[in-house]
C-alpha positions as CSV (number, residue, x, y, z in Angstrom):
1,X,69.3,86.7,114.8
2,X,70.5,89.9,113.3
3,X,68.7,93.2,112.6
4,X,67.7,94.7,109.2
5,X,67.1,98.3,108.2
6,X,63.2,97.1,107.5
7,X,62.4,96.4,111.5
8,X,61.8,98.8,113.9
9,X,63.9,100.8,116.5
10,X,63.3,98.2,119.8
11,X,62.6,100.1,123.0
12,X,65.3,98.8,124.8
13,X,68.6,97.7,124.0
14,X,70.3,95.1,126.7
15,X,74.2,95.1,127.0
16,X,76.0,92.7,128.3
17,X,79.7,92.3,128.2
18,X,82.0,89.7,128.7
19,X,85.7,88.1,128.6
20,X,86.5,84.5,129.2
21,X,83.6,83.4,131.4
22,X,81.4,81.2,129.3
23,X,80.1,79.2,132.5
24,X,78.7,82.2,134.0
25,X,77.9,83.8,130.0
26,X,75.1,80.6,130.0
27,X,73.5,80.8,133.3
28,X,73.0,85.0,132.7
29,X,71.9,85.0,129.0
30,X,69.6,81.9,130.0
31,X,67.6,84.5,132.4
32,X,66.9,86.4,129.2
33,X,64.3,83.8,127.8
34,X,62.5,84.5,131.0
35,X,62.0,88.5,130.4
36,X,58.2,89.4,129.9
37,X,58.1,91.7,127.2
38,X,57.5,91.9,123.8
39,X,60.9,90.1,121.8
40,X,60.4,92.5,119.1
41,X,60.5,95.5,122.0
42,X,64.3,94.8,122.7
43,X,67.4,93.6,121.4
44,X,70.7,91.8,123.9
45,X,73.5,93.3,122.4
46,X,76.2,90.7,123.7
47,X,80.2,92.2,123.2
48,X,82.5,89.2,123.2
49,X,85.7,91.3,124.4
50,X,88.4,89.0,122.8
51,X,87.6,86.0,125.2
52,X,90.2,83.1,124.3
53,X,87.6,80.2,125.4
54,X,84.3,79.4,124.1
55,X,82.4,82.4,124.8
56,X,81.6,82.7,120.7
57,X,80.1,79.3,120.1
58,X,77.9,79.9,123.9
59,X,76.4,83.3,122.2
60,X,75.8,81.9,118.9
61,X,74.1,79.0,120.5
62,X,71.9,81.1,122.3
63,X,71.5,83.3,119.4
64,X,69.6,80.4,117.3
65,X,67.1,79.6,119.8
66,X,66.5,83.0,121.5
67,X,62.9,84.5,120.2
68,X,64.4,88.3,120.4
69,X,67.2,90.1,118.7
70,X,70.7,89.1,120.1
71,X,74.0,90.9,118.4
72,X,77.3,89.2,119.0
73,X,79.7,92.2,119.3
74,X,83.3,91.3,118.7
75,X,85.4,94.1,120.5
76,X,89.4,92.9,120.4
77,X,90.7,95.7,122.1
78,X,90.4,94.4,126.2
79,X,89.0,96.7,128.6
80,X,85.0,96.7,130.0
81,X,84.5,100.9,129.3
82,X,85.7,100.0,125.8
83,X,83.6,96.8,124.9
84,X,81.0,98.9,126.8
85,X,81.3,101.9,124.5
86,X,81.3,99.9,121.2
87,X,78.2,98.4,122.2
88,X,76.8,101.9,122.9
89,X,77.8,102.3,119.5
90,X,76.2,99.4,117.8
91,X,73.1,99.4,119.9
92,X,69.9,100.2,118.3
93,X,67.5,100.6,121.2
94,X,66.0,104.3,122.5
95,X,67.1,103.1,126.3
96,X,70.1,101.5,127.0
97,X,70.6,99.1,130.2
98,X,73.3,97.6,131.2
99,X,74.1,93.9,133.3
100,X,76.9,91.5,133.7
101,X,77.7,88.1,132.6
102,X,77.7,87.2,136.5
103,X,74.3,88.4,136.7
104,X,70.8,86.7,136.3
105,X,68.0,89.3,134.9
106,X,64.7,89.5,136.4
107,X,61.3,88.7,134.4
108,X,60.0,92.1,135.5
109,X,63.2,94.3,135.0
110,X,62.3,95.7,131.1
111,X,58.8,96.4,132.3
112,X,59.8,98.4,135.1
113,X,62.2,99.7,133.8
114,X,59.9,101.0,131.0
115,X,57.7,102.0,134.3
116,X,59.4,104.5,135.8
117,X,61.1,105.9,133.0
């Protein structure tokens, strides 16, 4: 799913980067579906940072069935602060957060997040 100029600016922007470590890519962007808050409220902005397995085909699978926004972010140049940085750059969200492709999100996490912010 991609973004157009006509929807609006989602609260929260989630960034997740990752290199060669599709096994652990599923298990982490499957904890997204489970995220209780409103799809249109965030976006996953997902940087692909030149993995040489099949990291690609594992986001764009999840892209198709995932009822939120997800961006596939192809960032060549190796290095977590610059795939990090290009996804600062492409993200659309007012709040940034930040996880790990080794990580499994919480249900809660976006609404507290948004609660103590």
């Amino acid at each position: 799913m991609s973004s157009t100029a006509s929807q609006p600016r989602p609260t929260f922007s989630i960034v997740l980067c990752t290199r060669n470590r599709s096994r652990l890519l599923r298990e982490a962007l499957e904890s997204f579906l489970g995220v209780e808050f409103p799809p249109e409220a965030f976006e996953l902005c997902v940087v692909d940072n030149n993995s040489s397995d099949d990291t690609r085909d594992v986001i764009a699978a999840f892209a198709a069935r995932a009822p939120f926004a997800v961006h596939n972010i192809f960032e060549p140049r190796p290095g977590l602060s610059v795939a990090r940085n290009r996804a600062v750059r492409e993200a659309r969200g007012e709040y940034l957060f930040f996880t790990d492709d080794d990580q499994l999100v919480d249900r809660g996490i976006l609404r507290e997040y948004q609660r103590v912010s």
